[in-house]
VMD Tcl script that builds the backbone (N, CA, C; Angstrom):
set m [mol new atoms 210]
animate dup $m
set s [atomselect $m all]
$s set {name element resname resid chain x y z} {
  {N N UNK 1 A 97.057 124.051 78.289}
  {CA C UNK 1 A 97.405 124.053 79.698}
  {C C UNK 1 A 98.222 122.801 80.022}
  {N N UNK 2 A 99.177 122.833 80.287}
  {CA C UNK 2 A 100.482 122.163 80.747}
  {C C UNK 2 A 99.708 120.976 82.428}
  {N N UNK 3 A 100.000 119.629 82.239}
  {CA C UNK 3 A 99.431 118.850 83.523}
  {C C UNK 3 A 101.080 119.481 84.282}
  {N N UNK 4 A 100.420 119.738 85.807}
  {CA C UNK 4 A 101.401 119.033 87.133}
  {C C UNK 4 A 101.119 118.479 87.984}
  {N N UNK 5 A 101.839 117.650 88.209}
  {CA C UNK 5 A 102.167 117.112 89.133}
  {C C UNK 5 A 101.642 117.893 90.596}
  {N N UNK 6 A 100.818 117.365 91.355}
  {CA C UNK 6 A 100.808 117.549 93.189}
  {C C UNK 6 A 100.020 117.215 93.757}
  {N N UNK 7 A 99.755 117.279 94.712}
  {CA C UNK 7 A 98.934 116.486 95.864}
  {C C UNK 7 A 97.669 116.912 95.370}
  {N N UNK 8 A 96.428 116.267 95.254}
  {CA C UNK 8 A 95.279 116.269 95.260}
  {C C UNK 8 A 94.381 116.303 96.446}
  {N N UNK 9 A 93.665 117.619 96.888}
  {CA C UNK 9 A 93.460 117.883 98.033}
  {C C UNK 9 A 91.895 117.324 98.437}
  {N N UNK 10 A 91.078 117.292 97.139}
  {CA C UNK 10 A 89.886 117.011 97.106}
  {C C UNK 10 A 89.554 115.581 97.222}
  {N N UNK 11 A 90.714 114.180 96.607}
  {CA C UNK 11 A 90.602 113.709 96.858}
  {C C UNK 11 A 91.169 112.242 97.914}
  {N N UNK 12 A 91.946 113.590 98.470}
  {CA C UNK 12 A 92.840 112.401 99.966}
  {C C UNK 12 A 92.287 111.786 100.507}
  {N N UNK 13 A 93.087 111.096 100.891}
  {CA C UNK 13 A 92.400 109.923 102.105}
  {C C UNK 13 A 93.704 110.437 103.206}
  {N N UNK 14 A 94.977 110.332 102.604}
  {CA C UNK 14 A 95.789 110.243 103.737}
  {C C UNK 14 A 96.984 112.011 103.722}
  {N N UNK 15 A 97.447 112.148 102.463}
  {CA C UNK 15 A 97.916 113.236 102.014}
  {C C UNK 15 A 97.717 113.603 101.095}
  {N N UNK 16 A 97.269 113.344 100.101}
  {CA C UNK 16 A 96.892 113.464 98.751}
  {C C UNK 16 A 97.789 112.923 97.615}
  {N N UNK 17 A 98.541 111.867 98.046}
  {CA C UNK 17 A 99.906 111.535 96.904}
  {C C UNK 17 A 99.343 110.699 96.009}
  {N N UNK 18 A 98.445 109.751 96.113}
  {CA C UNK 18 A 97.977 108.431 95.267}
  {C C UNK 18 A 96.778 109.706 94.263}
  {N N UNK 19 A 96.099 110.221 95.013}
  {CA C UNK 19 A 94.917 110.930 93.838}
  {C C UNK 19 A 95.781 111.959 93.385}
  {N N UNK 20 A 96.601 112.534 93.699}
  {CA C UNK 20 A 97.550 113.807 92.719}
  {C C UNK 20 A 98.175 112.564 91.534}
  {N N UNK 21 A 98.686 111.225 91.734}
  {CA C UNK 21 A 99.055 110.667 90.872}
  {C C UNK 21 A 98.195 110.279 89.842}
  {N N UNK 22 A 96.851 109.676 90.696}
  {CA C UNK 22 A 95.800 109.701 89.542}
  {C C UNK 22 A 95.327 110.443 89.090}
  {N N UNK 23 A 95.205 111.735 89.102}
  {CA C UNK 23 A 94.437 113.271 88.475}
  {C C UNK 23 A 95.535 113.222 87.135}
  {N N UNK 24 A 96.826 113.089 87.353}
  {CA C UNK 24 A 97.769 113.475 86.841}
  {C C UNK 24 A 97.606 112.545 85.637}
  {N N UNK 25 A 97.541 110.998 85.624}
  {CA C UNK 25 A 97.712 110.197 84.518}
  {C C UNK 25 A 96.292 110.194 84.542}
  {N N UNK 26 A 95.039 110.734 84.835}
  {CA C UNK 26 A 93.668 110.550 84.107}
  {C C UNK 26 A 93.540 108.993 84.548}
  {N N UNK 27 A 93.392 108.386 85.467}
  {CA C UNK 27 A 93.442 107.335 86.252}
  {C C UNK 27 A 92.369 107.068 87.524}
  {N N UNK 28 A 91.787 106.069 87.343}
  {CA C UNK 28 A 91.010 105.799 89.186}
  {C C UNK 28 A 92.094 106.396 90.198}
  {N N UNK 29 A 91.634 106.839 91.300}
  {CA C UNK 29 A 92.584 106.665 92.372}
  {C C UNK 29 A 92.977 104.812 93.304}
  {N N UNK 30 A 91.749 104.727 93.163}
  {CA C UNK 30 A 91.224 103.336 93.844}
  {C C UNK 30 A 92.584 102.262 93.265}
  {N N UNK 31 A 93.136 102.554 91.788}
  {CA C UNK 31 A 93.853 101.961 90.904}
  {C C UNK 31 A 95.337 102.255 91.442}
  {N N UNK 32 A 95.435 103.575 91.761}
  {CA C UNK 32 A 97.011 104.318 92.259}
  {C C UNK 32 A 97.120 103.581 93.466}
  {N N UNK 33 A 95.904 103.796 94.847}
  {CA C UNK 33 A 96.171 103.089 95.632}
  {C C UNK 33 A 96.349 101.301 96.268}
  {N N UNK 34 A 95.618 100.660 94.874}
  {CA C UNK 34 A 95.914 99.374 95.264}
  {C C UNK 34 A 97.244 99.044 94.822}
  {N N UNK 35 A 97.906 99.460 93.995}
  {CA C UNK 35 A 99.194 99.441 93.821}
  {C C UNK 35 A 100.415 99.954 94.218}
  {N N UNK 36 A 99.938 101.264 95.301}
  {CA C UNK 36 A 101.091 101.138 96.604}
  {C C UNK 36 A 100.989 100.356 97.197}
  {N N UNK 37 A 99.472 99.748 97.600}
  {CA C UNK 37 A 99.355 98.571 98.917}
  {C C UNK 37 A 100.536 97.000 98.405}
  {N N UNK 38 A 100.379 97.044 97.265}
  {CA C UNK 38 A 101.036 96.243 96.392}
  {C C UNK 38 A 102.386 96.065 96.703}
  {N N UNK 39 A 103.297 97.543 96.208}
  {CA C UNK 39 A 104.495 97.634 96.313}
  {C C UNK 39 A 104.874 97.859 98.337}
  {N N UNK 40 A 103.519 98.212 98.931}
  {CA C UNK 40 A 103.959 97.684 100.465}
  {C C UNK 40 A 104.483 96.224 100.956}
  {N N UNK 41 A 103.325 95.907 100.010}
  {CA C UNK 41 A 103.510 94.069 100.468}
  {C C UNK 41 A 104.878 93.425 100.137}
  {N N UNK 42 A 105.300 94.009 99.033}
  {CA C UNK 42 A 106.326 93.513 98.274}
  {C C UNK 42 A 107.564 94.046 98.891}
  {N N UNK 43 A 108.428 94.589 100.214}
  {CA C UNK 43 A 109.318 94.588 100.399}
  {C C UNK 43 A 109.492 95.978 101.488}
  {N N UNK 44 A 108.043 96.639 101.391}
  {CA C UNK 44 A 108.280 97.649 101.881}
  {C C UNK 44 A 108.798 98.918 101.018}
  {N N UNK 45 A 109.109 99.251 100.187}
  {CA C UNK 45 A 109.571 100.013 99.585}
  {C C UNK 45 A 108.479 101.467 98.970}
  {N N UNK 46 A 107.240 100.493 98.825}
  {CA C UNK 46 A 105.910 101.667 98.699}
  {C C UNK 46 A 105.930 102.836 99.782}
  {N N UNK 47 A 106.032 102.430 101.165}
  {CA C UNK 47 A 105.920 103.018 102.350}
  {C C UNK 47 A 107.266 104.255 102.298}
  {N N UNK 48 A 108.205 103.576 101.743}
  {CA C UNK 48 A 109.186 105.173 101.701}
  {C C UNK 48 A 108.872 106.324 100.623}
  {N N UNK 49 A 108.742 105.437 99.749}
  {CA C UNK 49 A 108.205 106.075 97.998}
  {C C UNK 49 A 107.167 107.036 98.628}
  {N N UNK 50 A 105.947 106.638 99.499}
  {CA C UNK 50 A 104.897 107.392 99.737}
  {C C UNK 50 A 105.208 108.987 100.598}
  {N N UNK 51 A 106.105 108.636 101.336}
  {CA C UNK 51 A 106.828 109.897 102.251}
  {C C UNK 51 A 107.598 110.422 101.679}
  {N N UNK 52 A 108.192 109.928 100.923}
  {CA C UNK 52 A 109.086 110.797 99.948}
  {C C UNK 52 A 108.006 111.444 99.047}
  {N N UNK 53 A 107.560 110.937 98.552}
  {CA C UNK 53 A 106.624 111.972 97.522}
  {C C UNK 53 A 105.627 113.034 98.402}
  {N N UNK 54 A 104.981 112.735 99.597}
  {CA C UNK 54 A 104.293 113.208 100.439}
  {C C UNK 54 A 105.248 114.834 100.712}
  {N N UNK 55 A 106.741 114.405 101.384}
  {CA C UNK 55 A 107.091 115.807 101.483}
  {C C UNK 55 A 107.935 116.501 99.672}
  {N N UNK 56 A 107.900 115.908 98.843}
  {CA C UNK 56 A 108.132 116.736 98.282}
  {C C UNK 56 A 107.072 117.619 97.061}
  {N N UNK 57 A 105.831 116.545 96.654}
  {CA C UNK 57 A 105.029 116.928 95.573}
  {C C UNK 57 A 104.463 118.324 96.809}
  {N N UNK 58 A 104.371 119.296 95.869}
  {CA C UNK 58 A 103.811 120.146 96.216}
  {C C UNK 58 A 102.029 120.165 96.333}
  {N N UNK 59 A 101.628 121.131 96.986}
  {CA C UNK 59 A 100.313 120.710 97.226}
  {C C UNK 59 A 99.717 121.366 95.944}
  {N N UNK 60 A 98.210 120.929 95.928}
  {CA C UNK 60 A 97.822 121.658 94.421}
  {C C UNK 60 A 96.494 122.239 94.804}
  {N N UNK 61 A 96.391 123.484 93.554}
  {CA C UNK 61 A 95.335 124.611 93.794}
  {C C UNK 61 A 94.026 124.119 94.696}
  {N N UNK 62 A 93.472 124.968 95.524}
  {CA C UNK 62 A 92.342 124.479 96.618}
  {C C UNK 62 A 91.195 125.300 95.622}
  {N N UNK 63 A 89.976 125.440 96.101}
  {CA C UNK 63 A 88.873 125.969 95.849}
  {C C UNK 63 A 88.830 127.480 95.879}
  {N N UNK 64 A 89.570 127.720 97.260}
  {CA C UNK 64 A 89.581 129.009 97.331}
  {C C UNK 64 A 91.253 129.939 96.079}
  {N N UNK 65 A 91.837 128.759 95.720}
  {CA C UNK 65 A 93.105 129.532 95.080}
  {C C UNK 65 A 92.408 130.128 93.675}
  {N N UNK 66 A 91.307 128.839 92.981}
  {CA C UNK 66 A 90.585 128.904 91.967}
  {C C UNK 66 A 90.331 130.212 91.807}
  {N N UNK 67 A 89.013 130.636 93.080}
  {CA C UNK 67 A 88.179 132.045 93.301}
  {C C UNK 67 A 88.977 132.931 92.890}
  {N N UNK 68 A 90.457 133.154 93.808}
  {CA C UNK 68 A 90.995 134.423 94.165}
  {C C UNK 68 A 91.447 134.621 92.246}
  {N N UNK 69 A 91.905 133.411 91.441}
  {CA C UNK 69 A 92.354 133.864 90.296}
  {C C UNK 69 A 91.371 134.406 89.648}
  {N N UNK 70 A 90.595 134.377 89.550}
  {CA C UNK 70 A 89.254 135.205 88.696}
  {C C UNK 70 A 89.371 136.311 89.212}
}
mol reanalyze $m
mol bondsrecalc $m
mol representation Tube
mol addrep $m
């Protein structure tokens, strides 16, 4: 089974972009997100990165998408 990439719905806080990143590399989330706060501090540039990825990662399978495939 092939990883993708997308929003992690189970474990958002805000849209799901930092835990779809950590699901994805097998990672803390806690780890994804102190290191946008990071690249915030640092120039601002986290804060676009985050909206940009926000509208484009697609969202990923819910609980109920699971069910219906069985």
């Amino acid at each position: 089974m092939q990883k993708k990439l997308c929003k992690d719905e189970k474990n958002q806080k805000l849209c799901g972009v930092c835990a779809g990143f950590a699901k994805y590399f097998s990672i803390d989330p806690t780890i994804v997100r102190l290191a946008l706060v990071a690249f915030c501090l640092l120039g601002g540039s986290g804060v676009l990165a985050y909206i940009i990825c926000a509208l484009v990662m697609p969202d990923g399978p819910t609980d109920t998408d699971i069910v219906d495939s069985l």
